[in-house]
N, C-alpha and C positions, 0 to 999 in steps of 0.2 A: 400769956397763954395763947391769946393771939397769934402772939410772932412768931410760937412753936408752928399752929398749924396752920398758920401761912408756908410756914419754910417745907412743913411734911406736903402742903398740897402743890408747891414748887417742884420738891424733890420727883413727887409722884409723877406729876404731869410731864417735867425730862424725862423721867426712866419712859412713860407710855411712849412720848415724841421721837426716844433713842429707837424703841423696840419697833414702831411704825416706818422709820425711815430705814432701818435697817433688814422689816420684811418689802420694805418697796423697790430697796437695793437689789434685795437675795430675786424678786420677781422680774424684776428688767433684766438680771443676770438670765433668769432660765427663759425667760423670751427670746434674748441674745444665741444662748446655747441650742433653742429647740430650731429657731431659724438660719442656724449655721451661717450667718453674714459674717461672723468674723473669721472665720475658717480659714486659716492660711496667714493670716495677718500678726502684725505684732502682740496686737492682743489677746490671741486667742490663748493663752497661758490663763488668763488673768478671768476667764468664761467658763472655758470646758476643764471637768473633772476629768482627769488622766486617770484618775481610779474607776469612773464611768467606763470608760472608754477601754480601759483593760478587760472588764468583766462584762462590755458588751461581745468583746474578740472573743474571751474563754466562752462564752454562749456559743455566739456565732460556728464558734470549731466543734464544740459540741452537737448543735443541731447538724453540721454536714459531716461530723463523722458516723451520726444517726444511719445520713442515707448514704453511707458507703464512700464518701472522697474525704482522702486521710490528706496527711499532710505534704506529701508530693503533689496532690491536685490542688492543693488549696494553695503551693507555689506555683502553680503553673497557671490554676484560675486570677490567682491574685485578687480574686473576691472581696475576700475581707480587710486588705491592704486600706489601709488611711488615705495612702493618696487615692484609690480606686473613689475612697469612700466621697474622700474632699473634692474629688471631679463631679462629683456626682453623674456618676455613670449609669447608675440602672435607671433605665429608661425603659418607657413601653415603645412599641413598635411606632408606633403611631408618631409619637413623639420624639423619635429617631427621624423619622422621616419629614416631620415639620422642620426639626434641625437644617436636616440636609436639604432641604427646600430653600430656606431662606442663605444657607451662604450658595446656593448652587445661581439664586435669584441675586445674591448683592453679587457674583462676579462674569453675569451673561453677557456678551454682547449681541446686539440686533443691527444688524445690517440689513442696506436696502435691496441688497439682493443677493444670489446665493454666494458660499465663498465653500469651497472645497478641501477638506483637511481629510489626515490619511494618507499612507502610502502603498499598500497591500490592499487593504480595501477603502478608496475614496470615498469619501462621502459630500455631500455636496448639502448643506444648511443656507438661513437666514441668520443662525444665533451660532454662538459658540460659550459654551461654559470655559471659563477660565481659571481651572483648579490650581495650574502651577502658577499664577498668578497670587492665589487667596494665601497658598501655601508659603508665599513670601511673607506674609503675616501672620508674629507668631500664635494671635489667637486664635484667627480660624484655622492655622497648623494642626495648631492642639485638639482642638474642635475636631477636623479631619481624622486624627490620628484616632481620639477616643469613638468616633462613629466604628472605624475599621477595627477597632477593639471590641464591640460591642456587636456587629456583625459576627465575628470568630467567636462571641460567650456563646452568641444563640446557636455557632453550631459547632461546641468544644467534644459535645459526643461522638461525632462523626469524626475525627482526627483528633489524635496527641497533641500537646503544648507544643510552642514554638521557638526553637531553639536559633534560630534565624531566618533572615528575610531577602529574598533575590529582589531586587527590581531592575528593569530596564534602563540603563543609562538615557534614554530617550522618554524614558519616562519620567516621575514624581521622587526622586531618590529621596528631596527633602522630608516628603510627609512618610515615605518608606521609612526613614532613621526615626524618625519620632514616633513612628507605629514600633518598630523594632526596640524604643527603650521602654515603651509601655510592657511588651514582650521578656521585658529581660534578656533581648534575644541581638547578635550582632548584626547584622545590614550586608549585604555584598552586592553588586554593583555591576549586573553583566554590560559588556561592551556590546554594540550591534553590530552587525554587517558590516556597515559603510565604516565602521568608528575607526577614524587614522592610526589607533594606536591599540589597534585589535591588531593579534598573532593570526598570520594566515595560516589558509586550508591547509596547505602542504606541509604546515609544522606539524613535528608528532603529538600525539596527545595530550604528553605529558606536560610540555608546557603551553598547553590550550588552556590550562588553570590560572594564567595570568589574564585572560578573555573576563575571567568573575574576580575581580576585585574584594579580594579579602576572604576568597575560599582560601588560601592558603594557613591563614589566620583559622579558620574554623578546622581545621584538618589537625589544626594543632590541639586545641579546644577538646575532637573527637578523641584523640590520643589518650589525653587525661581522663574522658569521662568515662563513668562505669554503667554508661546506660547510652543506646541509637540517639542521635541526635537529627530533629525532624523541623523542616522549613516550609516557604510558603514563598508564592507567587505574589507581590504586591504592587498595585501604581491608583493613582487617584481614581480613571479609567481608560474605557476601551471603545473601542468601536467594532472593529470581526475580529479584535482579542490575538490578530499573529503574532506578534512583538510578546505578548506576553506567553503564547505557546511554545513558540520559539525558545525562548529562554528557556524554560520548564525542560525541554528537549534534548536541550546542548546541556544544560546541569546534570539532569539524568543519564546522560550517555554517557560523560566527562567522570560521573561516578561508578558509571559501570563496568567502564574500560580499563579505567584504571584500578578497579578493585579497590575503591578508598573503601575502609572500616570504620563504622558504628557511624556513618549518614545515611539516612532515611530518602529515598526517591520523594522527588515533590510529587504531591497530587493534590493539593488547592492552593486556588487562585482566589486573592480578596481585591474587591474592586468598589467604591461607593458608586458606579453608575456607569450605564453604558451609555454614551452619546447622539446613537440612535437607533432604529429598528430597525432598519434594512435586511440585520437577519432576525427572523423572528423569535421570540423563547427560546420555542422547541430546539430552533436549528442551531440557535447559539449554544444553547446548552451540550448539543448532540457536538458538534464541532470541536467542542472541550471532550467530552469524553469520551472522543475519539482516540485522542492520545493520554486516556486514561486520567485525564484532569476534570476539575470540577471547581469551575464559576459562580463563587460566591460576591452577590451585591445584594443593593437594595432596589433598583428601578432600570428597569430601558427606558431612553427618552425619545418623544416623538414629536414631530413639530409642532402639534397642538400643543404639548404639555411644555414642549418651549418656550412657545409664545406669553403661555399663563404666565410663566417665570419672569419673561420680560416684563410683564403688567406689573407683576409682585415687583418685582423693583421698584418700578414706577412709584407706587403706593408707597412702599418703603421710605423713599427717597422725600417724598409728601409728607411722609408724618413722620420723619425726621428719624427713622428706624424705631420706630417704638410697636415692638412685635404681640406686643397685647393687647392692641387698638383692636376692635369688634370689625371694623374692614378690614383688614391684614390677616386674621385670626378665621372670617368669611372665605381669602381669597385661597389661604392655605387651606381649608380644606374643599374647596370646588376642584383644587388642583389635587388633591388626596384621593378625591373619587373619580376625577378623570381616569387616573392613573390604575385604579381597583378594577373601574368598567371596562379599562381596555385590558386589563389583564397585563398592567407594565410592571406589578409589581413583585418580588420573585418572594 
């Protein structure tokens, strides 16, 4: 009788040990899931319920078809999109701009004395941020691209989705194509002025369309589609913004003249920063829509708030990049309220 309920308080105490280790299992499972660390990774089959994840989308589209964006905005938002989701894109403002602080801070240089960049309008610094540099790497590419995406969410009401992207040959093209595949959108590629293997003034219009590299391509795009198809001015940044007005100019006209059907006139320009103040806000902003464009970023930069940047390196560099040290975490936001007090923030 014994050896029965020896075996029954055996049997009992496995079944309890199965049922504990296997609610200990199912809890690290939903810690794992609630903290998205595997997100993207091989594992992530073996974490997240894809029947979750279905019925958070059917919600999701439910709730914004509530407030009126059906399902062409919810293509062109790409909101609710997995990867928007697995980027982890929504961000507060604030938080946008700690981003773009610190890679703007890991790729400043500081020189001992001024150095002059620009060509239309010179500007003359101690520091220079080095975007097409960061842009060689693909992280902070990415980074760059999802800032410049998240700029266009916060102002998707004021202009249509983006069916493609101009940038300056002179400019950012790399972080341009990777903001343009967040977009769904294709990339084209205006040549400048000086570029050797730009079509002179004296050609006729029509083969002025080989000046934008891969309008051709979108003209064809336009043909097929049953709806205007609408673009955008992109490069990392600016300084008095010709190069980028410029372009904007020669697209517009190139579309005017020639009467291509269902392209959209550009009228915004996205930029993560302008490199310094020389013109103020007002004038920059007025400058732009003068030729009926409009200058979206996040910050002008002034040499105080450059100088902060070089510090944040420093720091950075000191504590080995680890962004949520209480100094570092300090120096981003003294540089956050600089930036508010002088009014650099747009």
């Amino acid at each position: 009788m014994d050896k029965v309920s020896n075996i029954n308080d055996l049997i009992s105490n496995s079944i309890i040990m199965i049922i504990l280790i296997v609610m200990g299992i199912n809890t690290i499972r939903s810690i794992l899931a609630f903290s998205g660390w595997l997100r993207g990774t091989k594992y992530e089959k073996y974490i997240h319920d894809r029947n979750i994840d279905k019925v958070a989308n059917l919600s999701a589209q439910q709730a914004l078809a509530n407030i009126g964006i059906g399902e062409s905005e919810r293509n062109f938002f790409r909101i609710i999109s997995p990867a928007i989701i697995k980027s982890q894109l929504c961000f507060e403002k604030g938080d946008l701009l700690q981003s773009l602080f610190i890679i703007m801070a890991e790729h400043i240089k500081n020189f001992n004395h001024e150095i002059v960049y620009g060509k239309t309008n010179p500007t003359a610094s101690r520091f220079y941020v080095n975007t097409m540099e960061a842009s060689l790497n693909y992280h902070y590419c990415r980074r760059m691209s999802e800032l410049l995406y998240q700029l266009y969410i916060q102002n998707y009401k004021s202009h249509p989705r983006i069916d493609f992207v101009v940038v300056p040959k002179i400019g950012n093209p790399i972080l341009a194509i990777e903001f343009a595949k967040k977009c769904n959108a294709i990339c084209i590629i205006r040549k400048g002025n000086n570029d050797n293997s730009r079509i002179s003034s004296d050609t006729e219009d029509v083969y002025k369309i080989l000046n934008f590299e891969g309008l051709e391509n979108l003209q064809k795009i336009a043909i097929q589609s049953n709806q205007n198809l609408n673009g955008v001015i992109v490069d990392c940044n600016c300084s008095g913004g010709s190069s980028l007005i410029s372009s904007a100019e020669e697209f517009n006209s190139l579309i005017t003249k020639n009467l291509v059907e269902k392209i959209n006139l550009i009228k915004n320009v996205y930029i993560l920063f302008r490199a310094d103040n020389d013109l103020s806000t007002q004038n920059i902003n007025k400058k732009f829509s003068d030729t009926d464009l409009t200058l979206h970023r996040y910050i002008d930069l002034d040499e105080e708030l450059k100088s902060r940047l070089a510090s944040l390196k420093t720091q950075l560099e000191h504590y080995n990049h680890d962004i949520y040290r209480k100094e570092i975490i300090h120096l981003i936001n003294e540089i956050k309220n600089h930036a508010i007090n002088n009014s650099l923030t747009t």
